[in-house]
C-alpha positions as CSV (number, residue, x, y, z in Angstrom):
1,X,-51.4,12.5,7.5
2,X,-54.2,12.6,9.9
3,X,-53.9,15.2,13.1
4,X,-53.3,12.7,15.7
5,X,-50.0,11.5,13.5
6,X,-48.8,15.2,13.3
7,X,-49.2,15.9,16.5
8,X,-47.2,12.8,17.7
9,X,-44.5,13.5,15.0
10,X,-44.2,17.4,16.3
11,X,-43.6,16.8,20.1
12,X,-40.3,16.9,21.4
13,X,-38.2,13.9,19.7
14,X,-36.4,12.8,22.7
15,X,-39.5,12.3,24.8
16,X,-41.8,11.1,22.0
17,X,-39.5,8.1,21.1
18,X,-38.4,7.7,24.7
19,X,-42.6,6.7,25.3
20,X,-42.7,4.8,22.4
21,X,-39.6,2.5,23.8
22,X,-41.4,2.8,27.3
23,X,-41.6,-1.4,28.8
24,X,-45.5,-0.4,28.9
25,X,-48.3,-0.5,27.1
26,X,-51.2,2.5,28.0
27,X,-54.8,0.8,27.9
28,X,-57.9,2.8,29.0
29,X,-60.7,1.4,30.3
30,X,-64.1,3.3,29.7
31,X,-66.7,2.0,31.8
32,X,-69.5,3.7,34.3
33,X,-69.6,0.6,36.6
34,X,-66.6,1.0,38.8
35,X,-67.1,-2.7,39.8
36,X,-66.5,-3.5,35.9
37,X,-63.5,-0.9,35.8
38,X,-62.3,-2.4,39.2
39,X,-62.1,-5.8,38.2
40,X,-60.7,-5.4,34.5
41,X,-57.8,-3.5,36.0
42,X,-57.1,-5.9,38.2
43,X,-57.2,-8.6,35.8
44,X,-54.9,-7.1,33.2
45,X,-52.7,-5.6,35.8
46,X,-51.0,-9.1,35.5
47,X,-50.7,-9.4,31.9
48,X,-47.4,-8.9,30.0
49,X,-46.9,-8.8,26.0
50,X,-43.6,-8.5,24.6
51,X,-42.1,-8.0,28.0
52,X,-44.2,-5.2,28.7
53,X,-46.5,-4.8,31.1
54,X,-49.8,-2.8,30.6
55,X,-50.5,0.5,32.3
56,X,-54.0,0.7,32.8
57,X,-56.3,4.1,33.3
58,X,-59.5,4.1,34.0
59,X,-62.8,6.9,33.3
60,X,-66.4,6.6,34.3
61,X,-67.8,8.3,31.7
62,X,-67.4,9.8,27.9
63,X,-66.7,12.7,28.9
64,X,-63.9,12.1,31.1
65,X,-62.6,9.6,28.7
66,X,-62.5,12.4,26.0
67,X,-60.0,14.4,28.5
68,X,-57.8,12.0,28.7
69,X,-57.5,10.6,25.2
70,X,-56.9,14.4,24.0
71,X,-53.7,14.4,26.8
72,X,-52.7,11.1,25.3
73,X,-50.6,10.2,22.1
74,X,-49.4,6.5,22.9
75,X,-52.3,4.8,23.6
76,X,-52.6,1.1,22.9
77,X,-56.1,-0.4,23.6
78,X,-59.3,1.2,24.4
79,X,-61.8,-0.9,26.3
80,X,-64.9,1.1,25.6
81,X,-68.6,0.4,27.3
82,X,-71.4,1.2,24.7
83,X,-73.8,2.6,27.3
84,X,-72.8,4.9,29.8
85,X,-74.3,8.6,29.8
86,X,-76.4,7.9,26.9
87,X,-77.6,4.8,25.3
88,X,-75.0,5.3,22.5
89,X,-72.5,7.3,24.4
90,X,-69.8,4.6,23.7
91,X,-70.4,4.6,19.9
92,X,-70.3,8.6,19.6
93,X,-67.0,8.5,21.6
94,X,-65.6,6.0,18.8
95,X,-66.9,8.8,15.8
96,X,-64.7,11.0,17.8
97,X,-61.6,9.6,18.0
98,X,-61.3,8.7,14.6
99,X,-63.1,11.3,12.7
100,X,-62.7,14.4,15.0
101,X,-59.1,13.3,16.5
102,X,-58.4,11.8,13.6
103,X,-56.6,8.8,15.7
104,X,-56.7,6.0,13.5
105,X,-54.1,3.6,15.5
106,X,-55.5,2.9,19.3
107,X,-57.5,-0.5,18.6
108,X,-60.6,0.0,20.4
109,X,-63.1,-3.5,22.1
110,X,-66.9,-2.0,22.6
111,X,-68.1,-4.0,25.7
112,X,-71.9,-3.9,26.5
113,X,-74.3,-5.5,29.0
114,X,-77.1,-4.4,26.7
115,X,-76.9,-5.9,23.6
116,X,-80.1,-4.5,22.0
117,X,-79.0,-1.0,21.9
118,X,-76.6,-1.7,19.9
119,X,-76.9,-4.7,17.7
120,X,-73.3,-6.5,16.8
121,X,-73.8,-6.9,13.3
122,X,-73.9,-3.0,12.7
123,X,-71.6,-2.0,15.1
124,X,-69.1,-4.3,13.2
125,X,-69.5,-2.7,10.2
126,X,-70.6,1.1,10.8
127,X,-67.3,1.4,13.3
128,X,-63.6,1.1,13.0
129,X,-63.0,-1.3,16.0
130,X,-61.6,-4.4,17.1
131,X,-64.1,-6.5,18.1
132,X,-67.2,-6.1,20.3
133,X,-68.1,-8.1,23.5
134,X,-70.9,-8.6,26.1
135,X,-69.4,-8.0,28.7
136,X,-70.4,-11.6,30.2
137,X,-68.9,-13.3,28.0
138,X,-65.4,-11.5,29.0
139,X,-63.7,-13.8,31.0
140,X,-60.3,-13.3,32.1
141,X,-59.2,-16.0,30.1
142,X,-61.0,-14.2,26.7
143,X,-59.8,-10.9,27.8
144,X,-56.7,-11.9,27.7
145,X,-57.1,-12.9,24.2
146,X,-58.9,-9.9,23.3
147,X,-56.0,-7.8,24.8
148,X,-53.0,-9.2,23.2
149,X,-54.7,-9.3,19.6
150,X,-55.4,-6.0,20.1
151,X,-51.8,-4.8,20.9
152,X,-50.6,-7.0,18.6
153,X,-52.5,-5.1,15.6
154,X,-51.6,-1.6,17.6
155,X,-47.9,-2.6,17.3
156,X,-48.0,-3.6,13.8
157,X,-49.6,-0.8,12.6
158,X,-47.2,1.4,14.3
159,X,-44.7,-0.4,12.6
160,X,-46.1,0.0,9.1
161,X,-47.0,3.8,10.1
162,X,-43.3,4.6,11.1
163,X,-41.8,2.6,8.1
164,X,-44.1,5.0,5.8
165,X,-42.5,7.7,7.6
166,X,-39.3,6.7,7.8
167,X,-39.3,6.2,3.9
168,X,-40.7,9.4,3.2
169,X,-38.3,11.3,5.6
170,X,-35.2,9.2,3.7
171,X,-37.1,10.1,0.3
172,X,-37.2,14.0,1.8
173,X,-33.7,14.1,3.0
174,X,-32.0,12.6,-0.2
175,X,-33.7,15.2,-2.3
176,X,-32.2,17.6,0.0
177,X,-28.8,16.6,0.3
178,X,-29.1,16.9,-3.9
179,X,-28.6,20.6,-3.6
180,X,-26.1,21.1,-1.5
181,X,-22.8,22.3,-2.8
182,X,-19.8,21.6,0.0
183,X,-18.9,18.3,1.6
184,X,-19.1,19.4,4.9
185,X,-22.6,20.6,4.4
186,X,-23.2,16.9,2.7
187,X,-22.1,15.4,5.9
188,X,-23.8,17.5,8.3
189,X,-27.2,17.5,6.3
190,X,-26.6,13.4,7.0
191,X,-26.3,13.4,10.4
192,X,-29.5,15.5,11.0
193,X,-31.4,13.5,8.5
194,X,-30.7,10.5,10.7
195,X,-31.8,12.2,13.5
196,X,-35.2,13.1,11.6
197,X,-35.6,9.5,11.0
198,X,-35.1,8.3,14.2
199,X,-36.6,11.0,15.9
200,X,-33.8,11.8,18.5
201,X,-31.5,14.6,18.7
202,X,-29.0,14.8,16.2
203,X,-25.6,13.2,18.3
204,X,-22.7,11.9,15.9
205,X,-19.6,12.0,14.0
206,X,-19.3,11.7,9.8
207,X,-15.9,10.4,9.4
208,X,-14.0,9.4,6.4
209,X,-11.6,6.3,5.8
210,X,-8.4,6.6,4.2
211,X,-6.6,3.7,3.8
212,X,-7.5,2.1,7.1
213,X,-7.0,-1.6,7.0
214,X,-9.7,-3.9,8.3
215,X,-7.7,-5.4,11.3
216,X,-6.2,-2.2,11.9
217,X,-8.1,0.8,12.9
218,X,-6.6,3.9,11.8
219,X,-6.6,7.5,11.8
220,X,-9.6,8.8,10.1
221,X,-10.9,12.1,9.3
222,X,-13.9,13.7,10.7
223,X,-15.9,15.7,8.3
224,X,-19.0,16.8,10.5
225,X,-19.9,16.6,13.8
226,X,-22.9,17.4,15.9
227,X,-24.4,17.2,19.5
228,X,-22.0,16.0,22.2
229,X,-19.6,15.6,19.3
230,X,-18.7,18.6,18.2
231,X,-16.4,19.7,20.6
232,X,-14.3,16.3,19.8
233,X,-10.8,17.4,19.6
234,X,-8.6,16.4,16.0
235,X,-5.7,17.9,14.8
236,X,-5.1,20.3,12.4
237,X,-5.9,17.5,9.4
238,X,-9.4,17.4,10.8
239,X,-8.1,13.9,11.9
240,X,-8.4,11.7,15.2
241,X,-7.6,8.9,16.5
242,X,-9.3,7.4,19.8
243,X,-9.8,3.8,19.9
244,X,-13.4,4.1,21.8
245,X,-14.6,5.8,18.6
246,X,-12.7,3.6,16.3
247,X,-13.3,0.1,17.4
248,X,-16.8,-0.1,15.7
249,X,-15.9,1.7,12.7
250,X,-12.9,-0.7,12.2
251,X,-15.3,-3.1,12.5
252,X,-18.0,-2.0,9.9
253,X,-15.1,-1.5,7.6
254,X,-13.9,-5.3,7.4
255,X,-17.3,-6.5,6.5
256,X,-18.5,-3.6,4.8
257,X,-22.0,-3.0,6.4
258,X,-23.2,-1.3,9.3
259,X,-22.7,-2.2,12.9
260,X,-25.5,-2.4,15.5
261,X,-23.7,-2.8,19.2
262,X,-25.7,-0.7,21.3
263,X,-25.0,2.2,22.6
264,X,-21.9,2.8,20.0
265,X,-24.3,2.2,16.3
266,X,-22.0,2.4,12.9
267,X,-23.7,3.3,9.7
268,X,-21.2,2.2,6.8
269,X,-22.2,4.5,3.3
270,X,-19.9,3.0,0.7
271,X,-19.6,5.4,-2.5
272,X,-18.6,4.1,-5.9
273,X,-15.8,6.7,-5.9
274,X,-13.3,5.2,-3.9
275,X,-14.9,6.9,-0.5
276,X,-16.5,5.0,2.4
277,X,-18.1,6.8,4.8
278,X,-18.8,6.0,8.6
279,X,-21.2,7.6,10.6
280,X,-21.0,7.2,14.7
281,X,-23.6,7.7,16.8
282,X,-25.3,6.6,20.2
283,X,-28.9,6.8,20.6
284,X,-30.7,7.0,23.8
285,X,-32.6,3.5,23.0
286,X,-31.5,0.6,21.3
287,X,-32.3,0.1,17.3
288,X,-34.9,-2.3,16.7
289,X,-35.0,-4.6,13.4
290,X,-37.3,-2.2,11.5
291,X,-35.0,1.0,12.3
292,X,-32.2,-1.2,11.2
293,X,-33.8,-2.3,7.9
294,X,-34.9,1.6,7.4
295,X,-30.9,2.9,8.1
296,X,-29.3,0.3,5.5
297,X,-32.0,1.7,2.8
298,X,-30.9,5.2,4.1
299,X,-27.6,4.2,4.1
300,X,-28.0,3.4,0.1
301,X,-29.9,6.3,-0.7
302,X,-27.1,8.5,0.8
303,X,-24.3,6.7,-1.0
304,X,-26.2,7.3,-4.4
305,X,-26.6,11.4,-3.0
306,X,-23.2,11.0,-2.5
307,X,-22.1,10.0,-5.4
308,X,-24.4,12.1,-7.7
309,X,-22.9,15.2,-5.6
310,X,-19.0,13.9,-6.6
311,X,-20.3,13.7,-9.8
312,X,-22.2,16.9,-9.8
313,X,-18.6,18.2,-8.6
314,X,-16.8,16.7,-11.6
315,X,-19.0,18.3,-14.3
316,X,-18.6,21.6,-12.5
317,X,-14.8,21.4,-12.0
318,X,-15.1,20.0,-16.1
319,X,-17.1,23.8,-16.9
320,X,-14.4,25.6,-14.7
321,X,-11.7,23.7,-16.5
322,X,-12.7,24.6,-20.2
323,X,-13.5,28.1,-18.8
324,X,-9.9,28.7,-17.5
325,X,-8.4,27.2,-20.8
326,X,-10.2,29.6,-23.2
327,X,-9.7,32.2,-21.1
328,X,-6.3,31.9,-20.6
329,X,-6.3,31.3,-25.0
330,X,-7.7,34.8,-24.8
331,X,-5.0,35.4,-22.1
332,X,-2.2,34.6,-24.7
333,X,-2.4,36.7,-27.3
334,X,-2.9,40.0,-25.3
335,X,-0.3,38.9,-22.3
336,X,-0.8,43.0,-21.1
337,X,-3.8,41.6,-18.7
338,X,-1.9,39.4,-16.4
339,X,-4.2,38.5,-13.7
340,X,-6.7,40.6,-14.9
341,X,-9.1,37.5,-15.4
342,X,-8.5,36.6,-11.8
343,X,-9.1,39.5,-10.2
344,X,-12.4,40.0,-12.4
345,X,-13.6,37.1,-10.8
346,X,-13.0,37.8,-7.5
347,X,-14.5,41.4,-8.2
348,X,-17.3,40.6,-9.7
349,X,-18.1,38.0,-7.3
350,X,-18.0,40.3,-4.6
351,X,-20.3,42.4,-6.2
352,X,-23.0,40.5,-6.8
353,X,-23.2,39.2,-3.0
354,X,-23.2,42.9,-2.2
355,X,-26.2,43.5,-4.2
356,X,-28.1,40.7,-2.8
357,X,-27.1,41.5,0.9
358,X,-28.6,45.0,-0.1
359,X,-31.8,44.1,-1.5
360,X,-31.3,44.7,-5.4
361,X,-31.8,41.9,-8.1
362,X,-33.1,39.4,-6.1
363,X,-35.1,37.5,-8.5
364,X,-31.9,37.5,-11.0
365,X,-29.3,36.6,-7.8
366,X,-30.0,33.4,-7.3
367,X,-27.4,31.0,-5.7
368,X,-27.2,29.3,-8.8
369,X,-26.1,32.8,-10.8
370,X,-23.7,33.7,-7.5
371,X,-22.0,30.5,-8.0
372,X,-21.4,30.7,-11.8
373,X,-21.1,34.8,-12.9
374,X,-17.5,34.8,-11.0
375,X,-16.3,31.8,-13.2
376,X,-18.3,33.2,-16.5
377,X,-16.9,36.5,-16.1
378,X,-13.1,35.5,-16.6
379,X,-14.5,35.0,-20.7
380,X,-15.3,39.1,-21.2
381,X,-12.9,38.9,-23.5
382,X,-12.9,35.7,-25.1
383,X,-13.5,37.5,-28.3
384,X,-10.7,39.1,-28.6
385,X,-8.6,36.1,-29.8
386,X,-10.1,37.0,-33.2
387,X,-8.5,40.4,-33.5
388,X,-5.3,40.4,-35.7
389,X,-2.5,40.6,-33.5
390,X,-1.0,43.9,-35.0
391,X,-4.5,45.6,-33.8
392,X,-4.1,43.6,-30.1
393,X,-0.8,44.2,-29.5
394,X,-0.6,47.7,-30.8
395,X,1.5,50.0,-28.1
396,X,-0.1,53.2,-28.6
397,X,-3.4,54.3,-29.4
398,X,-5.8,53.0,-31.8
399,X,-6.8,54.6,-34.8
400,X,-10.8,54.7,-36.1
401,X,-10.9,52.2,-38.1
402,X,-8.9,49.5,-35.7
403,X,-11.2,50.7,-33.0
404,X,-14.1,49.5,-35.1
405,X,-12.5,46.1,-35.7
406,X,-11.4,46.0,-31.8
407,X,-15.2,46.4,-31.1
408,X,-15.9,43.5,-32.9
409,X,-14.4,41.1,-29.9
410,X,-17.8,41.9,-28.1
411,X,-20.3,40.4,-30.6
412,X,-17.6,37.5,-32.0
413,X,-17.4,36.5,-28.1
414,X,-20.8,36.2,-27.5
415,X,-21.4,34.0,-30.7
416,X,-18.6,31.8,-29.0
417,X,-20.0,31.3,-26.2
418,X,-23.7,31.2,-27.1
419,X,-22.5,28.3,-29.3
420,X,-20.5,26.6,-26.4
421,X,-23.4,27.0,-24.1
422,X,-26.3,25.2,-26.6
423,X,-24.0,21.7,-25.5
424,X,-25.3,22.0,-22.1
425,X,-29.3,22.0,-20.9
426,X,-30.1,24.9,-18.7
427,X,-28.3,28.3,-17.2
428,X,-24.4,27.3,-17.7
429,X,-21.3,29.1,-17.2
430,X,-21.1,29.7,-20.9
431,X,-24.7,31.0,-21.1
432,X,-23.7,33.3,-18.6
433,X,-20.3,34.5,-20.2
434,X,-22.2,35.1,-23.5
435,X,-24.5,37.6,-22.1
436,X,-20.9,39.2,-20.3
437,X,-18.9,39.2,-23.4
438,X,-21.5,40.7,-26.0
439,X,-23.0,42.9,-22.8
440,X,-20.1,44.3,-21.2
441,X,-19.5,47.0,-23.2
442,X,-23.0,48.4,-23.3
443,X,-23.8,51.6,-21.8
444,X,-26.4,52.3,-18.9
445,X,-27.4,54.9,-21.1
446,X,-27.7,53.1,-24.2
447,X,-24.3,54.5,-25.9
448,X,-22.8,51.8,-25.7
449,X,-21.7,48.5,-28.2
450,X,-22.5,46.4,-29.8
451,X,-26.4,46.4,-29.5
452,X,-26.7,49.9,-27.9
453,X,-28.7,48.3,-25.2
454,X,-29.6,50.7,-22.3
455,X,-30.9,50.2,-18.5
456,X,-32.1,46.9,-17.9
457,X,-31.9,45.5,-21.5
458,X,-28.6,44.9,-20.5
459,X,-28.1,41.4,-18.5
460,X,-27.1,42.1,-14.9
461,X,-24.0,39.8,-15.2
462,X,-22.6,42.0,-18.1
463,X,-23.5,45.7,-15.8
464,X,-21.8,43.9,-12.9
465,X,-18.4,42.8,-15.1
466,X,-18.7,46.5,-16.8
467,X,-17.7,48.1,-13.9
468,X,-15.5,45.5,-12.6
469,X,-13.4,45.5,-15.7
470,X,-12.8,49.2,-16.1
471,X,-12.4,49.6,-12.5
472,X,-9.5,47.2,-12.7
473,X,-8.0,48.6,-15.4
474,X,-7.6,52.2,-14.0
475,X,-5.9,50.4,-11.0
476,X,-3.7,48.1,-13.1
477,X,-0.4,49.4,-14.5
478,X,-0.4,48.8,-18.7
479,X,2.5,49.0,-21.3
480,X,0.1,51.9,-22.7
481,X,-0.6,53.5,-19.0
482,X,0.2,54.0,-15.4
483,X,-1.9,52.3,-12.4
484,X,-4.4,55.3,-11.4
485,X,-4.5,56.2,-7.7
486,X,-7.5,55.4,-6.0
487,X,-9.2,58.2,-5.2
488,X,-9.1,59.4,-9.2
489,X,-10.8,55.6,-10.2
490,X,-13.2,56.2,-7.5
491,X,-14.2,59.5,-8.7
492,X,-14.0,58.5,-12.9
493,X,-16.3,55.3,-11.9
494,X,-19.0,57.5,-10.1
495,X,-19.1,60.7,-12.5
496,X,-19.7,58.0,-14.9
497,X,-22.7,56.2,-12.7
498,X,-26.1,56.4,-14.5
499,X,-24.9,57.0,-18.1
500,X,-21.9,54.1,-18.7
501,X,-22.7,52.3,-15.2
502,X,-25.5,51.1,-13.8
503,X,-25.9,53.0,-10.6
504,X,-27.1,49.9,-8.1
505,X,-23.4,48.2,-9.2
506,X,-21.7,51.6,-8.7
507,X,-22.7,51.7,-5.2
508,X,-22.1,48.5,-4.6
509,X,-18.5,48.5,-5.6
510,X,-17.9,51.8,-4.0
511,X,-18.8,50.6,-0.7
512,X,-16.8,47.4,-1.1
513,X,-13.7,49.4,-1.9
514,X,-14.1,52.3,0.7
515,X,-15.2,50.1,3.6
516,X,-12.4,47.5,2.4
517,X,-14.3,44.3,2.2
518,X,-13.0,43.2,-0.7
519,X,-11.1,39.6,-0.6
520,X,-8.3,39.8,0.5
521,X,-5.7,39.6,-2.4
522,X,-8.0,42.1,-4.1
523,X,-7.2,44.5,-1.0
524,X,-3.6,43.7,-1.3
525,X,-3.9,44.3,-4.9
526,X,-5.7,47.3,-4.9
527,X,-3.6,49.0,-2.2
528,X,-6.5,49.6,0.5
529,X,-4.8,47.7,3.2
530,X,-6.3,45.2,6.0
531,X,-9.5,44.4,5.4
């Protein structure tokens, strides 16, 4: 994108597309004779194209020409005499704008009463310009023609310019919207995409339909808001219903397309899920044909985002669904741990947003890992539904050699879950649980089982979920044990920092529990009170 194009895509959006929608069109004329000047403004001064008439400036020389085009992003025509301060003053000035400015859109007529210092064949092909005249031959009649070719090439290339953009800023946006993880972020990352594209500030409403009928406008629910907007009242639904805001939306519903009624502009984004979406807005201008043409392609690239983000949903609710049903398998057979699962989740969850906030890990905490290691680490103990029940469900302590087979549930886990996790491409929640279940009983130190892994050798999903689980533990009550106070599995978690626990995790759960920021059934749970 050439410099010019930036720098007219980088001013203020308001005022850049108010002067493009300006009833004028800016023509300079660049001529040391002010008789010439004189007369050509008052000859175009009457001219209209498109029911706009033509604001004409005027400079004497190159010099001053080159001051005003720097101040100027929106103009049309330049009519541009060869000769002026030098014999090829004119030409250099055309180098200028397109190679220096890089301003490859104002349609530029060289004009000369000296044809031999410049001959037309060359000038034709060695410059990008419009067409070159004696300027005796310019006679109000040819002018005109000259002028309203000219615009009519500036406004078509503007056209073709601002369709590129616009495609590229849909193409942009759509890639964008593919990562987000909540509706409501969905809907608002919308709504500023369309104020990207149309270069305005971003003023509109998202809604949803729910059974409205098309003859009927009904209630509908708002989903995200911005500008003006968002201090629209709804009820405690997130619903609303005022008929100036529904009218047009009723309306795009019964034919199933957008609605163009300036000022109150429906988008309609149909999904193939059973959703329709409706967003309201009111731009400052009205929208042209081409803006039109690039909003419905918008409007079917979001409803494919959309539904590729239901579906990305879908397969994640899937993961959390098998994860829940093998924990809660586990679950069955040793019934002592409740909740325990739950609260894991929460816990180690928690944790590993502590640790980011602080600094630590940050190549490993990435927001895919945050949103996964809470779910994965519910399976810790998946292994343990192949320990023989008498072993599992023993009351009192156990001997040698059933602690050697209880040991086992680490490694028979994580072979469970690897397994699981070769179905799906890429870092899953069962990838993730494997490294917890065969991990989570390894020591900092490297005393630990089953590998005897120490430090960092251990993942940091299975150093987060050792602490978490034995932290829970102590504070749970046990048909084999009392719930611990506090204070005594504060003080067994940190003497044990550095040789069982990693000491970054130890920290982090300490200040989580004494500072009570904890969620807030964990609080309850855990007896620390309001958080």
């Amino acid at each position: 994108m050439s410099d010019f194009l930036n720098d007219w895509l980088t001013e203020d959006t308001c005022e850049t597309k108010e002067k493009n929608h300006q009833r004028v069109w800016n023509v300079l004329v660049v001529d040391d004779e002010p008789d010439i000047v004189n007369v050509t403004r008052l000859t175009l001064n009457s001219f209209t194209y498109k029911n706009k008439t033509l604001n004409v400036q005027h400079a004497y020389s190159a010099s001053e020409a080159i001051e005003i085009i720097s101040h100027s992003t929106d103009l049309a025509l330049i009519l541009l005499d060869v000769v002026m301060e030098t014999d090829d003053a004119g030409l250099k000035l055309v180098k200028w704008i397109r190679n220096e400015l890089g301003n490859h859109m104002v349609r530029i007529v060289l004009r000369t009463g000296q044809p031999g210092y410049a001959p037309e064949k060359s000038v034709i092909v060695d410059y990008d310009i419009n067409d070159y005249k004696l300027k005796t031959e310019l006679t109000a009649e040819k002018l005109f023609t000259v002028v309203i070719s000219s615009l009519r090439a500036y406004d078509s290339l503007w056209s073709l310019e601002e369709n590129r953009i616009g495609l590229m800023k849909i193409l942009e946006g759509t890639s964008s919207l593919y990562r987000i993880s909540s509706l409501k972020q969905f809907a608002s990352g919308i709504l500023d995409q369309i104020s990207v594209l149309l270069k305005f500030p971003p003023e509109g409403i998202l809604v949803m339909a729910k059974g409205m009928q098309p003859d009927t406008p009904e209630r509908l629910t708002i989903i995200a808001t911005t500008g003006l907007y968002e201090t629209l009242e709804a009820d405690e639904q997130g619903l609303i219903n005022q008929p100036e805001l529904t009218h047009n939306i009723a309306l795009a519903h019964q034919n199933q397309k957008s609605v163009f009624l300036h000022p109150h502009d429906v988008l309609c984004i149909p999904a193939h899920n059973g959703h329709i979406f409706f967003i309201y807005f009111s731009p400052i201008y009205e929208i042209d044909a081409a803006e039109q043409a690039l909003l419905e392609i918008f409007c079917e690239r979001m409803s494919a985002a959309y539904d590729n983000y239901h579906l990305f949903g879908q397969l994640k609710k899937s993961q959390e669904a098998s994860v829940v049903a093998m924990a809660s398998l586990a679950e069955h057979k040793d019934e002592d741990t409740g909740l325990h699962v739950l609260r894991v989740r929460d816990l180690t969850e928690a944790i590993a947003n502590e640790l980011l906030q602080n600094g630590h890990f940050t190549d490993e905490l990435t927001q895919g890992f945050l949103s996964k290691v809470g779910w994965a680490s519910i399976l810790h103990d998946i292994g343990k539904i192949g320990i023989p029940d008498c072993i599992l469900q023993k009351k009192g302590k156990l001997d040698s050699d059933e602690r050697t087979i209880m040991e086992t549930h680490a490694r028979m886990g994580e072979d469970i879950l690897f397994k699981a996790s070769e179905l799906i491409q890429g870092r899953n929640y069962f990838s993730i649980a494997a490294e917890i279940a065969g991990g989570h009983h390894e020591y900092f130190d490297g005393n630990g089982y089953p590998s005897g892994l120490s430090g960092e050798q251990i993942p940091l999903s299975a150093r987060i979920v050792a602490v978490v689980d034995v932290f829970d533990a102590l504070m749970s009550e046990r048909p084999y044990k009392t719930a611990w106070p506090l204070n005594q599995a504060i003080d067994y978690i940190l003497g044990r920092s550095s040789s069982q626990f990693d000491p970054l995790v130890v920290q982090a759960i300490l200040a989580l529990v004494t500072e009570k920021r904890l969620p807030p059934v964990l609080c309850e749970y855990y007896g620390l009170g309001k958080h």
